[in-house]
NUSE-551117 format. One record per residue (C-alpha): residue in one letter; x, y, z. Coordinates in steps of 0.25 Angstrom, whole numbers, plus 2048, in hexadecimal, padded with zeros to 3 digits. Example, Ala and Ser with C-alpha at 12.3 -4.5 7.8 and 13.67 -1.06 7.14 Angstrom:
<rs>
a8317EE81F
s8377FC81D
</rs>
This chain:
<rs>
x7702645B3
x7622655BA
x75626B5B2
x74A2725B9
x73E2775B0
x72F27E5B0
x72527E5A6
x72028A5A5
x71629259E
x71B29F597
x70E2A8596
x70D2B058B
x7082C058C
x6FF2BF580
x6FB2B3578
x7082B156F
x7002AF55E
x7082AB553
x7032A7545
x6FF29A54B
x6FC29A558
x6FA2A1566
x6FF29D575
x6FE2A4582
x70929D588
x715295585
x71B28858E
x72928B593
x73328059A
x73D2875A2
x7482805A6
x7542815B1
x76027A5B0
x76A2795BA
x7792745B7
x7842725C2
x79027A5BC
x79D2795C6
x7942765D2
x78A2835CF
x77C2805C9
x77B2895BD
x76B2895B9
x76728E5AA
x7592905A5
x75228C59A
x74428D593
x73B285587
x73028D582
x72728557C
x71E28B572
x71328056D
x71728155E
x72427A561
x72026D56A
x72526F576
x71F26E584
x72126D593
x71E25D592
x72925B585
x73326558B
x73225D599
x735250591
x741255589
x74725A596
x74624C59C
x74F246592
x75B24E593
x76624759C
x76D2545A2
x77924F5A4
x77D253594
x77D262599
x78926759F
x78F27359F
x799277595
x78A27458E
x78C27057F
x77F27557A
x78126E56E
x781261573
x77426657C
x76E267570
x77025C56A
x76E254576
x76025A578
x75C257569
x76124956C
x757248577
x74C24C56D
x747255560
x741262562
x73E269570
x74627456C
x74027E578
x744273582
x75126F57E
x75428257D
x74F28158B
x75A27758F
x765280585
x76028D58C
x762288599
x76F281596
x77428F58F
x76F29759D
x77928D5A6
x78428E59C
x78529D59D
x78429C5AA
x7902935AD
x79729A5A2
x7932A85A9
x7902AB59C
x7802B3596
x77C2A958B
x77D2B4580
x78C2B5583
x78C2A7582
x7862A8576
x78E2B356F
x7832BD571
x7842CA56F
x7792D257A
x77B2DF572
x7772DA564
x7692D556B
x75E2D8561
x7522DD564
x7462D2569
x7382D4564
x72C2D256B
x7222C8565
x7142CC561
x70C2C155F
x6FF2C0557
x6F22C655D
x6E92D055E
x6EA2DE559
x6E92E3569
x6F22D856E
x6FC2DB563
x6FC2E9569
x6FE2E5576
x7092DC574
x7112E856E
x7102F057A
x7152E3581
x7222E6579
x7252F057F
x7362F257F
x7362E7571
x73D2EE565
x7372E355D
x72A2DC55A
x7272CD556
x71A2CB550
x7132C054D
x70C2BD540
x7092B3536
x6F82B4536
x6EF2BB52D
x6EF2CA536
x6FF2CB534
x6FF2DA52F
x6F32DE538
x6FD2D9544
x7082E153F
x7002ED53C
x6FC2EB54A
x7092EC54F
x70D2F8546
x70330054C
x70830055A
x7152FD557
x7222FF54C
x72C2F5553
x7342EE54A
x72C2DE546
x7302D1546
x7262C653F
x7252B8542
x71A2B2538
x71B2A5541
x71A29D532
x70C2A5530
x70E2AA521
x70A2A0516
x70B2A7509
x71A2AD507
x7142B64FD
x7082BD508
x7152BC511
x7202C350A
x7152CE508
x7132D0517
x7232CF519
x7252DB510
x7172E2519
x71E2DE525
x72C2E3521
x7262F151F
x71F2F052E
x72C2EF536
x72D2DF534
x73D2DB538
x73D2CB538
x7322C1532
x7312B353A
x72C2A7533
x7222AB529
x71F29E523
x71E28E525
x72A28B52B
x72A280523
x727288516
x73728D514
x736290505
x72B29A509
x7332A2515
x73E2A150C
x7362A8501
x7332B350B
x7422B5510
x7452B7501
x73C2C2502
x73A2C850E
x7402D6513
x73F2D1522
x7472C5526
x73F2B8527
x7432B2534
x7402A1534
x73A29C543
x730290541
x73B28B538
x74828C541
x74828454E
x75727E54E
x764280549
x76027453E
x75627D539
x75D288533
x766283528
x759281520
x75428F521
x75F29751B
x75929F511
x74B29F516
x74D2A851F
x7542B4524
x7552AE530
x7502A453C
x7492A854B
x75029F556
x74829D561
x74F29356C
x74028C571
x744284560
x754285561
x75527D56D
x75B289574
x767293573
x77228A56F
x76C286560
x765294560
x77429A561
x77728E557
x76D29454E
x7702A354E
x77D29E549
x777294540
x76C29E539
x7792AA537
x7802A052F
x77629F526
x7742AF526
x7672AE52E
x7632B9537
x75E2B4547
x7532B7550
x7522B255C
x7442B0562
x73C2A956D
x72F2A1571
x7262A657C
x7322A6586
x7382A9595
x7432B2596
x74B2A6598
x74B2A0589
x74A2B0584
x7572B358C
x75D2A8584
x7582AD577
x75D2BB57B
x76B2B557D
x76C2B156F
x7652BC569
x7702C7566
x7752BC55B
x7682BD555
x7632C954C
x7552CB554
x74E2C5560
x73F2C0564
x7402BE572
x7372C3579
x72F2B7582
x7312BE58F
x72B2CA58C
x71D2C3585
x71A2B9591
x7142BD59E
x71B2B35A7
x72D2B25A3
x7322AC5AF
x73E2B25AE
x7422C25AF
x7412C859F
x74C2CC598
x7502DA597
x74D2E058B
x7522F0587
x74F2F7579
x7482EA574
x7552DF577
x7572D5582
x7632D958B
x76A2CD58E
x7712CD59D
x77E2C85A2
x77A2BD5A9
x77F2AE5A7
x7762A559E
x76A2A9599
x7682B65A3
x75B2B15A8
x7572B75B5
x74A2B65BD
x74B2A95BF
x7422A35C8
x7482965D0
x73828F5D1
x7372925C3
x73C2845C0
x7392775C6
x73C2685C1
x7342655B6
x7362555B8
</rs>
């Protein structure tokens, strides 16, 4: 196995607010991996998006990747022992160790001829719908970012400040798409919050991510006990470990494969979260095609879908996937489907 790798800045169309903070770019490491199968090279791709809330960086990522002894990863790959073997090497860098998974997902449909989501079980007609994130902003830029979405079925709004009806009234008057909410941990008093749900029930609102602490699980619990919306957990699931402790406070759980260390414990997951009568989205960091193509192999196990990164940054390396009537349309090809691939994209990063 040789690895070859670029740090790459993924600019973003508009500045990307939250409840608690703003960006205009996120750092990416995109990796190439190239395995010898029966005397043919067999290369898979694969990509850390490293948002600055979960610690990760072009410097740490580096160092993880100088620890791995390659010579663990052969084919037949048991993706269990991978992923134990990387949380050996150390705790946490999930991004990193799901750019490694991705990648090693990619080569093994490749040698097994195989698209990852047949791999995977996955059915490309039950694909739900993906929405289209609007961050927090300004009345204009909110306006303009609907017109962005054009071909979206679905909106993702951000909220969680002290303006969260004038958004949505914002939105209302330019638009009547179905919502999804992700509060990002931004509502304090459950009281003030079950009273917005019930407002934003009546405004179209679908899902609600994360309304309170993520550390606060009497209080979200409170509020699933209430709510006419589901109440989806986001800050608080990361890994498989996680969920056993939040059956019933929530609905349900947002997998995102930047904190599940890639597809393998996210599949792990879905399984996981329907044993405990949870409901699934799958959803993405600022993102290439790359890690969104393997979100999008998953996501006809899930009941909806936030995977949208290609479409809100300015410079995806890669070709963007089709979209028709507001779902991803995933192709026939081995692996991940990437395509557009630019050779010089990646160079040795040691």
């Amino acid at each position: 196995m040789k690895i070859a790798c670029n740090a790459y800045n993924l600019e973003l169309k508009h500045p990307f607010s939250i409840a608690k903070f703003s960006r205009t770019s996120t750092p990416i490491m995109l990796i190439r991996l190239s395995y010898e199968h029966n005397g043919v090279v067999v290369e898979g791709y694969g990509e850390a998006s490293m948002v600055p809330y979960m610690g990760e960086s072009v410097e740490t990522s580096k160092a993880f990747l100088k620890k791995i002894d390659w010579k663990y990863f052969n084919s037949p790959f048991n993706f269990e022992e991978i992923k134990s073997y990387l949380d050996s090497l150390e705790k946490g860098h999930p991004a990193i160790k799901a750019a490694i998974d991705i990648a090693l997902n990619d080569i093994n449909g490749k040698i097994l001829n195989k698209p990852c989501y047949e791999i995977y079980g996955a059915d490309p007609l039950k694909m739900p719908l993906t929405s289209y994130t609007i961050g927090i902003d300004s009345t204009e830029i909110i306006k303009e970012k609907i017109a962005d979405a054009k071909g979206f079925k679905v909106l993702k709004v951000k909220l969680g400040r002290d303006n969260d009806k004038e958004i949505i009234n914002t939105i209302r008057g330019v638009s009547d798409l179905p919502l999804y909410v992700d509060a990002n941990q931004g509502w304090t008093n459950k009281k003030d919050a079950i009273e917005l749900i019930y407002w934003l029930h009546d405004h179209g609102v679908q899902l609600i991510e994360q309304p309170m602490d993520k550390a606060d699980l009497e209080g979200n619990a409170w509020l699933t006990g209430r709510s006419p919306i589901p109440i989806l957990a986001d800050e608080a699931v990361q890994r498989l470990s996680d969920l056993e402790g939040l059956k019933g406070a929530y609905h349900g759980i947002n997998i995102k494969l930047m904190k599940s260390g890639g597809m393998y414990e996210a599949y792990q997951m879905i399984l996981k979260a329907r044993s405990l009568g949870m409901k699934v989205l799958i959803g993405c960091m600022s993102e290439t095609s790359c890690a969104t193509q393997a979100g999008m192999a998953l996501a006809p196990l899930c009941d909806w879908a936030d995977l949208d990164g290609p479409w809100l940054t300015k410079n995806n390396p890669f070709t963007t996937p089709i979209m028709e009537d507001g779902k991803h349309q995933l192709n026939d090809l081995a692996g991940l489907g990437l395509e557009g691939i630019n050779p010089s994209l990646f160079n040795s990063c040691f």
